[in-house]
C-alpha positions as CSV (number, residue, x, y, z in Angstrom):
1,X,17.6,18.7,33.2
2,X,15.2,16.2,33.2
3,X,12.6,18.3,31.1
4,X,15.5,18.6,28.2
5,X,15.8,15.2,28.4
6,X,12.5,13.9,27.8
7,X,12.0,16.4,25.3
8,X,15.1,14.7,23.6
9,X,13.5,11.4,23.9
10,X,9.9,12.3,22.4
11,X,12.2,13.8,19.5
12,X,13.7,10.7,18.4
13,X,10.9,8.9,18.8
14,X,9.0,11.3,16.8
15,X,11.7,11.1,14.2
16,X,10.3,8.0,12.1
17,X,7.1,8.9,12.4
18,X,8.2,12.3,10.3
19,X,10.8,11.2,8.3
20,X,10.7,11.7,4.8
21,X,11.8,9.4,2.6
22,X,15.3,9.7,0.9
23,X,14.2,9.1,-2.5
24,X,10.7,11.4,-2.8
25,X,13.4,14.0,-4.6
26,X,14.3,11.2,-6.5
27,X,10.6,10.0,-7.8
28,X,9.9,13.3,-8.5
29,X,12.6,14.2,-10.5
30,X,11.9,11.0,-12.3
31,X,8.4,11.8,-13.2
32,X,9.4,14.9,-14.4
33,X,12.2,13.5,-16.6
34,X,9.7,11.5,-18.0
35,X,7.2,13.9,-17.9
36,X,10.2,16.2,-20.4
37,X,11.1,13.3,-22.7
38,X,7.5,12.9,-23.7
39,X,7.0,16.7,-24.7
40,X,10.7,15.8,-26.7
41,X,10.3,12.6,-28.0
42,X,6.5,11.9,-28.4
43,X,3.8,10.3,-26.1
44,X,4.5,6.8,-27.9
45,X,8.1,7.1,-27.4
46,X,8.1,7.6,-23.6
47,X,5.5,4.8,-23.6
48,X,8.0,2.2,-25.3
49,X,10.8,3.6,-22.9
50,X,8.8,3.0,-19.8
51,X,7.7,-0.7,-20.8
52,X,10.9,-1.7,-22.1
53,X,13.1,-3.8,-19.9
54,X,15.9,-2.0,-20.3
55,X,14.6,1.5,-20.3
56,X,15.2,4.7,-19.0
57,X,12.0,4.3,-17.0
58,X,11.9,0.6,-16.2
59,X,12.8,-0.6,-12.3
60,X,16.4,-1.0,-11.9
61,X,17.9,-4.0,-9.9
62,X,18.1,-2.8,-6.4
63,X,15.9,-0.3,-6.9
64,X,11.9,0.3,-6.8
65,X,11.8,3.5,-8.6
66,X,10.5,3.4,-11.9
67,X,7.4,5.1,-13.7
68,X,4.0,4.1,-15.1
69,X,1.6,6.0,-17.6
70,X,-2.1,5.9,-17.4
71,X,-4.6,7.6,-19.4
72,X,-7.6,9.7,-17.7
73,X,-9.8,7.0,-17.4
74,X,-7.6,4.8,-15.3
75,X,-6.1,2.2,-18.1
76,X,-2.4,1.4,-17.5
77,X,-0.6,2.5,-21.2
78,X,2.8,1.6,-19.5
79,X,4.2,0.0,-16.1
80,X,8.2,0.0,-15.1
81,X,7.6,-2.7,-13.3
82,X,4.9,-5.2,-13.9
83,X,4.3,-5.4,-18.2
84,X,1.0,-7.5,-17.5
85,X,-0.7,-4.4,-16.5
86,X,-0.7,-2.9,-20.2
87,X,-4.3,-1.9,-21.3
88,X,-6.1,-3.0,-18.3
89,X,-8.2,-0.4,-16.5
90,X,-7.6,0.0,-13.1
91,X,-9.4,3.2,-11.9
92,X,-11.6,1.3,-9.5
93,X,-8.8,-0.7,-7.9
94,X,-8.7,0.0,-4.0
95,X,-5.5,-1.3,-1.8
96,X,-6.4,-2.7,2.1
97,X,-8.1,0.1,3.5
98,X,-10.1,0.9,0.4
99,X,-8.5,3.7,-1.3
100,X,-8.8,4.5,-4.7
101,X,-5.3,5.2,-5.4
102,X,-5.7,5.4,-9.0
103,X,-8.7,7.8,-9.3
104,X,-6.8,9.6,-6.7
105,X,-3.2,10.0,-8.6
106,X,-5.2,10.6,-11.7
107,X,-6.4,14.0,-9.8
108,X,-3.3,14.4,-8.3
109,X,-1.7,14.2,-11.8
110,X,-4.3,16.7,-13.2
111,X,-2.7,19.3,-10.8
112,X,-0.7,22.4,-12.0
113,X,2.3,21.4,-10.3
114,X,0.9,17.6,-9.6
115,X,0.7,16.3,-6.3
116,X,1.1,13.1,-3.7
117,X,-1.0,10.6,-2.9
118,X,-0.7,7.9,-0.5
119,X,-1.8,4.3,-0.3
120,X,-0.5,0.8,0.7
121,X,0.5,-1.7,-1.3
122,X,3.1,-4.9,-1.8
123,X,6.2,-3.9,-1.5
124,X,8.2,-6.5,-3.7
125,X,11.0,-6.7,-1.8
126,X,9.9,-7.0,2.5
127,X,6.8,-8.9,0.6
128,X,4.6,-7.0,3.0
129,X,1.8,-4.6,2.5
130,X,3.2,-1.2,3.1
131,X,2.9,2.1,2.9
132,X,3.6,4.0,-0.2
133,X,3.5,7.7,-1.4
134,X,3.3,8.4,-5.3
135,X,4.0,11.7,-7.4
136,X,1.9,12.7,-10.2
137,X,2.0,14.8,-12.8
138,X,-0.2,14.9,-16.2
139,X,0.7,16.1,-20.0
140,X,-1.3,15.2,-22.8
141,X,-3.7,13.3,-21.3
142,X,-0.8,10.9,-19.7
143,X,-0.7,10.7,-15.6
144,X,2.6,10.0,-15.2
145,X,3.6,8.6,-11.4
146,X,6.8,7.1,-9.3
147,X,6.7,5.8,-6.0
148,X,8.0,5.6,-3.0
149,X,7.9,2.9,0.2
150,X,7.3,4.6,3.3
């Protein structure tokens, strides 16, 4: 008995540590929506959707989710969330622990079926560096990526 129940209690506490989060299926899709309204609608099109305030792409209120667009050298050609960062190149841009995040989605992106990469940042809402995963895809020389707090 006492063997089933410590093996009950390393499970729960195991249980955060290999939780996934609710809305990877969700950034995923996204990315590929966008990823599908580009080979529609034109590169420039999905661009303009993305930075819009009111786009398709753009951060919803009470959400984090949205996309961004880079090009293979690392400068931002749209951001969901944070306009400012249109045309500025950020491939070398590391977060605490000095990862590369961008170089690293950028590979990630150039995947067949794209890929996850993981990094800390800000998260805008707790105001507290945390730990983030992002999926990436690439078409037409655009990375496309959405993601999620751990």
């Amino acid at each position: 008995m006492r063997s089933y129940l410590a093996a009950a209690i390393v499970c729960v506490l195991a249980l955060p540590l290999s939780a996934q989060p609710a809305d990877l299926p969700k950034a995923q899709a996204l990315v590929k929506d966008g990823i599908a309204f580009m080979k529609a609608n034109g590169k420039d099109k999905l661009l303009a959707e993305i930075q819009k305030g009111s786009g398709k792409f753009h951060v919803k209120p009470g959400s984090t989710l949205y996309l961004a667009a880079y090009d293979l050298n690392g400068t931002v050609l749209a951001h969901g969330a944070d306009a400012s960062l249109l045309g500025l190149n950020r491939l070398n841009v590391k977060d605490p622990d000095g990862v590369q995040y961008i170089k690293l989605q950028i590979a990630a992106g150039q995947k067949k079926a794209g890929g996850w990469v993981d990094f800390k940042r800000l998260n805008p809402e707790t105001r507290k560096i945390e730990a983030k995963t992002s999926y990436c895809l690439e078409a037409d020389g655009v990375v496309v990526f959405c993601g999620v707090y751990k």
